[in-house]
N, C-alpha and C positions, 0 to 999 in steps of 0.2 A: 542424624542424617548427614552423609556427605555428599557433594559430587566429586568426580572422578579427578578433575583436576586443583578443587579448593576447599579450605577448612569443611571443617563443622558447620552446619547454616542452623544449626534446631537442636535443643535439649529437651528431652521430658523423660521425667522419673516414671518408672509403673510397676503395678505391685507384677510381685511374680508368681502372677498364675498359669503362666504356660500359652496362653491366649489374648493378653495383654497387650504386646508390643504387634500383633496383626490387626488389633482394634484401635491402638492409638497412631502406626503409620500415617492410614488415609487422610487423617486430619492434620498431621502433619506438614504432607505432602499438597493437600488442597489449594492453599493460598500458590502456590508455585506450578498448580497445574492448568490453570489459565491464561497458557502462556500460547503465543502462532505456531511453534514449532513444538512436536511430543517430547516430552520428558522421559527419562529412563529410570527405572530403580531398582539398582542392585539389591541382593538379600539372598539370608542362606537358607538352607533346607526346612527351616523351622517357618518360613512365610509358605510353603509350597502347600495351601488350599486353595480350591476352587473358590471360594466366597471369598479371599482376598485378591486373588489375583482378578476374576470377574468386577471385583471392586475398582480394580488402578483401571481398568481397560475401559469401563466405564465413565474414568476422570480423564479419559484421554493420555492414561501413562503407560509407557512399557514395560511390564514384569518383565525385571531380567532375573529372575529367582531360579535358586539352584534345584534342580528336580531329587524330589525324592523320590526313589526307585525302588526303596529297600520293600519290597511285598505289597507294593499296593502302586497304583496308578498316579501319574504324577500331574497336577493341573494346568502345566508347561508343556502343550506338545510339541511333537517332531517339528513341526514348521518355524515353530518362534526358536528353541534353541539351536537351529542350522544358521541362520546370521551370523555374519561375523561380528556384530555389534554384543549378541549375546556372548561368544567366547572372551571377547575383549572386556564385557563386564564382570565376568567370574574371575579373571586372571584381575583387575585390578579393584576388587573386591575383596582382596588383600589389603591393602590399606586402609581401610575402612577400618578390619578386624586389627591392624597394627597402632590402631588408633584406640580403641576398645582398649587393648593390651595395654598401651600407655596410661590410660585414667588410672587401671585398678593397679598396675604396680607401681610406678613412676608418682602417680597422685595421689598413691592409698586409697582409691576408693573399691579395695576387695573386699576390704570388713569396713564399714562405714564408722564413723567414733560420734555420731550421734543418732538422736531418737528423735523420731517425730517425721511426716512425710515433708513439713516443709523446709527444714535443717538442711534433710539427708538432699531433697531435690538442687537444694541451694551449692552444698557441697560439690553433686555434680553437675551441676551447670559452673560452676568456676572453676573444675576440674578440665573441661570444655574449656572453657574459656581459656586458659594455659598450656593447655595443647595446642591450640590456636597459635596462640604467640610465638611455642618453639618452632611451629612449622612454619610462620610467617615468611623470614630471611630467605629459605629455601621457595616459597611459592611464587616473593617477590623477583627471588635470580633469575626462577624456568619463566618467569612474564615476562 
């Protein structure tokens, strides 16, 4: 998980079952959603159900999730995606994904070189962790 202007805040491994990463978000994002002001969370097409998005809206956070459109009805209606907050969140929801891109080429974590969930988690959370640091100098400048 990132925010919009700062590293990485959170690492977690999940198996890849296609519904994994919408069930471990919320827990995620919990500890951080007890804050005065609403929280925002970016995400792509693959977050866009009703049961998660019902989920963050309930933790008092903004699905800013990309609508899936392709043949079926999207759980993001017309009202949330006409903010400017929302277009602002899909354009730098880029970074996010150029973050992603750097673990698995830059850190090797495309093919993992070990076995075992606790190895492989360990792997990318220090992969995390040194993408952190390259972006550090540059987060420190824009501050």
């Amino acid at each position: 998980m990132e925010n919009r202007n700062a590293p990485f805040v959170d690492a977690c491994l999940t198996k890849a079952d296609g519904h994994a990463e919408r069930v471990t978000a919320p827990h995620m994002i919990e500890p951080r959603a007890d804050r005065p002001r609403r929280i925002t969370l970016p995400a792509d097409k693959g977050y866009d159900a009703e049961d998660f998005v019902n989920e963050l809206r309930s933790m008092r956070v903004t699905p800013h999730v990309a609508q899936n459109l392709s043949g079926r009805s999207s759980a993001i209606d017309r009202r949330s995606a006409r903010h400017a907050g929302y277009g602002l969140s899909q354009r730098i929801r880029k970074r996010m994904e150029e973050g992603f891109g750097w673990i698995k080429t830059v850190a090797g974590q495309d093919k993992t070189k070990f076995r075992g969930c606790d190895r492989v988690s360990f792997a990318f959370t220090f992969a995390v962790a040194a993408y952190n640091l390259v972006r550090l100098p540059r987060l420190l400048a824009a501050g």
